[in-house]
C-alpha positions, 0 to 999 in steps of 0.5 A: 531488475527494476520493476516495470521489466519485473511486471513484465516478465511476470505478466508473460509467465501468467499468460503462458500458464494461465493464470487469470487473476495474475495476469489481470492484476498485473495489467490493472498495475501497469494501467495503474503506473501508466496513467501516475507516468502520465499524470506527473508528465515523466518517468516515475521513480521508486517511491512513487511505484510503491506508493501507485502500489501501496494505493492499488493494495489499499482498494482491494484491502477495502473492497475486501472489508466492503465485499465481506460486510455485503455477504459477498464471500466469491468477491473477497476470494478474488479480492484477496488472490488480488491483493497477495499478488500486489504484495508481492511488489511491495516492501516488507510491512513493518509490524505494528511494534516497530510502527510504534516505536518509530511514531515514538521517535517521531513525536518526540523529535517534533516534541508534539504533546496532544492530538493537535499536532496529529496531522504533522505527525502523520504526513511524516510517518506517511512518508517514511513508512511509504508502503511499508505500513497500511496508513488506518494503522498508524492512524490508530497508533498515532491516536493511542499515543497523543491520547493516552 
């Protein structure tokens, strides 16, 4: 089942059970993968979807961060059931490991040696890891390894 009959199929069992926080996170993605169809002037492809997802996941992991550091323990609640149920039509994410092993692979078949290059290296890890990883940590990752 491709993902937009999936959205679908989801949203009505939410509707039908009640569930108010799927049902208003699953319209908020559609809106979401409506407005990048639009956008780009054409049916979107999977990558894409993830990436539209990846980006949704992304605000309610940094609204969270925000919401916590405001003391507001009722917002990140919401935030996070938000968020669990984004997740759920993401990829696995890789583990921080195999992320590293992989920007290891990375920077030495583009034989980068210092932070000069860090912005190549993340554009292509970017792409490779397209909703499989949270882009601050293969920042960090990238960091610790051209630094060190």
């Amino acid at each position: 089942m491709n993902l937009p009959d999936q959205l679908n199929n989801d949203l009505k069992t939410a509707l039908k059970s009640g569930d108010k926080v799927q049902a208003q996170t699953i319209r908020s993605l559609k809106s979401a993968l409506k407005y990048a169809e639009i956008e780009s002037q054409g049916a979107l492809d999977e990558a894409t979807m993830l990436g539209v997802i990846a980006k949704q996941a992304k605000q309610r992991r940094d609204a969270i961060e925000e919401f916590r550091k405001g003391g507001r323990d009722d917002l990140v609640a919401n935030e996070t059931a938000e968020l669990a149920i984004l997740e759920r039509y993401l990829p696995a994410q890789l583990s921080a490991d195999n992320i590293e092993a992989r920007l290891k692979e990375i920077i030495a078949e583009m034989d980068v040696t210092d932070m000069k290059g860090m912005g190549q290296v993340m554009s292509r890890a970017m792409a490779e890891f397209k909703g499989q990883a949270d882009g601050k940590v293969v920042n960090q990752i990238v960091r610790q390894l051209l630094s060190g």
